[in-house]
C-alpha angles and dihedrals in degrees: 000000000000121000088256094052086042081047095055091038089061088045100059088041090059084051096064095260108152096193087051091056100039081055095049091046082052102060098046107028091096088054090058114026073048086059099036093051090058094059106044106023106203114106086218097053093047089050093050095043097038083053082057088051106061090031085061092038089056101049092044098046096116090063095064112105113214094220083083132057114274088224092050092055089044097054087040081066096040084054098045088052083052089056088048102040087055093052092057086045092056098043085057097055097055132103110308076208098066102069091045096124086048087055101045087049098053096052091047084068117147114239093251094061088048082054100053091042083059088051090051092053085043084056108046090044090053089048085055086045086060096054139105103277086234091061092041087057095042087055099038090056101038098035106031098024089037085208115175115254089255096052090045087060091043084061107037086041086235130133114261093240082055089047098065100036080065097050089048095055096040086059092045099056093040090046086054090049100051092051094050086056100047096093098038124115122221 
């Protein structure tokens, strides 16, 4: 692909086309999922931060800057969720200890913020609930059943690369949702 037909494919990606996008993911999954691979060197952890990635590299599109490579901004992301991935990793490792007092807090909650935490969860389910079913099935199975990418396209008979885009987009649009009706009142 030369650098005008990569160009108009950003483009229509910027503009919402899914099929622009799902190309776009296409042609540089391997690169990053390549690079990310070689940092953290567990299959499961560079699926599930190559699928970041490109969720990132999608919302921010229209901050690429088409002077660079798109390749070179993308794995500029991919690094930058390494970064990020690592630090989570290390913050999990530390002293249990250490969070006591978090722990003990959070457990000292009244019941009326028990109360609100179970609206919340009441909330988020019914957003799910509103949903494509395709997207219902994609976060039952990857967020409740906390099945691996591979097992979720087993069961879904879809390809893996197909897998995550959906994923990706299901949180995306969930992730939209809740946020929409963050500020709205029942």
């Amino acid at each position: 692909m030369n650098d005008e037909q990569l160009f108009l494919l950003i483009q229509k990606a910027k503009d919402k086309d899914q099929k622009a996008q799902t190309k776009l993911i296409n042609i540089f999954w391997v690169d990053v999922f390549s690079f990310v691979m070689k940092k953290v060197r567990d299959e499961n952890d560079a699926d599930e931060i190559t699928v970041s990635v490109f969720s990132k590299a999608l919302s921010k599109l229209d901050l690429y800057d088409p002077h660079f490579q798109f390749k070179t901004w993308v794995l500029t992301i991919a690094q930058n969720t390494i970064i990020d991935f690592w630090r989570k990793r290390s913050k999990e490792n530390q002293d249990p200890t250490e969070n006591l007092e978090e722990v003990k807090n959070q457990y000292a909650k009244s019941p009326e913020e028990l109360m609100i935490s179970d609206e919340e969860q009441k909330k988020i389910i019914q957003t799910i609930e509103s949903l494509d079913s395709n997207y219902q099935d994609i976060i039952r199975l990857r967020f409740f059943e906390e099945k691996s990418i591979k097992e979720i396209a087993e069961e879904l008979n879809l390809s893996v690369a197909n897998t995550k885009i959906r994923i990706m987009r299901a949180k995306k649009v969930l992730a939209e949702l809740l946020k929409n009706n963050e500020f709205e009142d029942d």
